[in-house]
C-alpha positions, 0 to 999 in steps of 0.5 A: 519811912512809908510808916511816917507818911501813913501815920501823918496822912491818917492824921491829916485825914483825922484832923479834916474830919474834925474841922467841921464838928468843931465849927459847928459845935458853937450852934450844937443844940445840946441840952442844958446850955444856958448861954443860948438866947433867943433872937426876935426877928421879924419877916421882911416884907417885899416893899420892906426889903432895901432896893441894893438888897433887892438888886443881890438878890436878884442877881443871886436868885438863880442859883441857893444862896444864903446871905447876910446884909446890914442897913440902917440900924437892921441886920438882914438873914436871907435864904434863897432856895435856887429857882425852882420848876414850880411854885409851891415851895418856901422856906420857914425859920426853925429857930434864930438864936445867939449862943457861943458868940454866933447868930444861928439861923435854922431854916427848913425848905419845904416842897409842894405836896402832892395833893397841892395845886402849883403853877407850873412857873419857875419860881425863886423862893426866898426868906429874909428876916431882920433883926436890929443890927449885931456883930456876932457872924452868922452861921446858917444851918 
């Protein structure tokens, strides 16, 4: 009977670990994938972001969020960093890319470095970019 339990909680814990390689596999950068394609997207400036989208953000800017919001035609990807105890820091899109039936977006957070001079005011880094409006999920990365 303790042999059963073993062997099904060594098979619970087996299947846990696999759940996430396989969710991820859809955005996997493997070499030779021909169904990958390139999004165009453009960076949203401040005047260009929709005012009920300025109203999540700063609802959420306190804390890293990572969003997804679609208006008029357009499918907003947002990236907050979290508030921060200097200026300095931003966030860059790595790459944004269709392949396995999901929008992928890899972005790269980046702090000041030491030779910068930053403010010493709190500040809520964020990234948003848009794209014409698809259904594909998005998955950050």
């Amino acid at each position: 009977m303790k042999m059963r339990r073993k062997r099904k909680r060594r098979q619970s814990i087996w299947m846990l670990c696999l759940i996430p390689v396989f969710l991820l596999a859809a955005c996997g950068k493997g070499s030779g994938d021909s169904s990958r394609e390139t999004l165009d997207y453009e960076m949203v400036t401040e005047e260009q972001i929709p005012p009920e989208l300025k109203t999540i953000m700063e609802e959420k800017k306190q804390a890293e969020f990572k969003l997804t919001y679609t208006c008029d035609g357009f499918l907003y990807l947002v990236v907050g960093l979290g508030q921060q105890e200097t200026g300095g820091y931003s966030i860059s899109v790595r790459d944004l890319y269709l392949q396995g039936g999901s929008i992928c977006l890899e972005t790269e957070s980046m702090g000041p470095t030491k030779e910068e001079a930053v403010s010493g005011t709190p500040s809520c880094p964020c990234l948003v970019i848009r794209l014409p409006y698809r259904e594909e999920p998005v998955v950050f990365l």
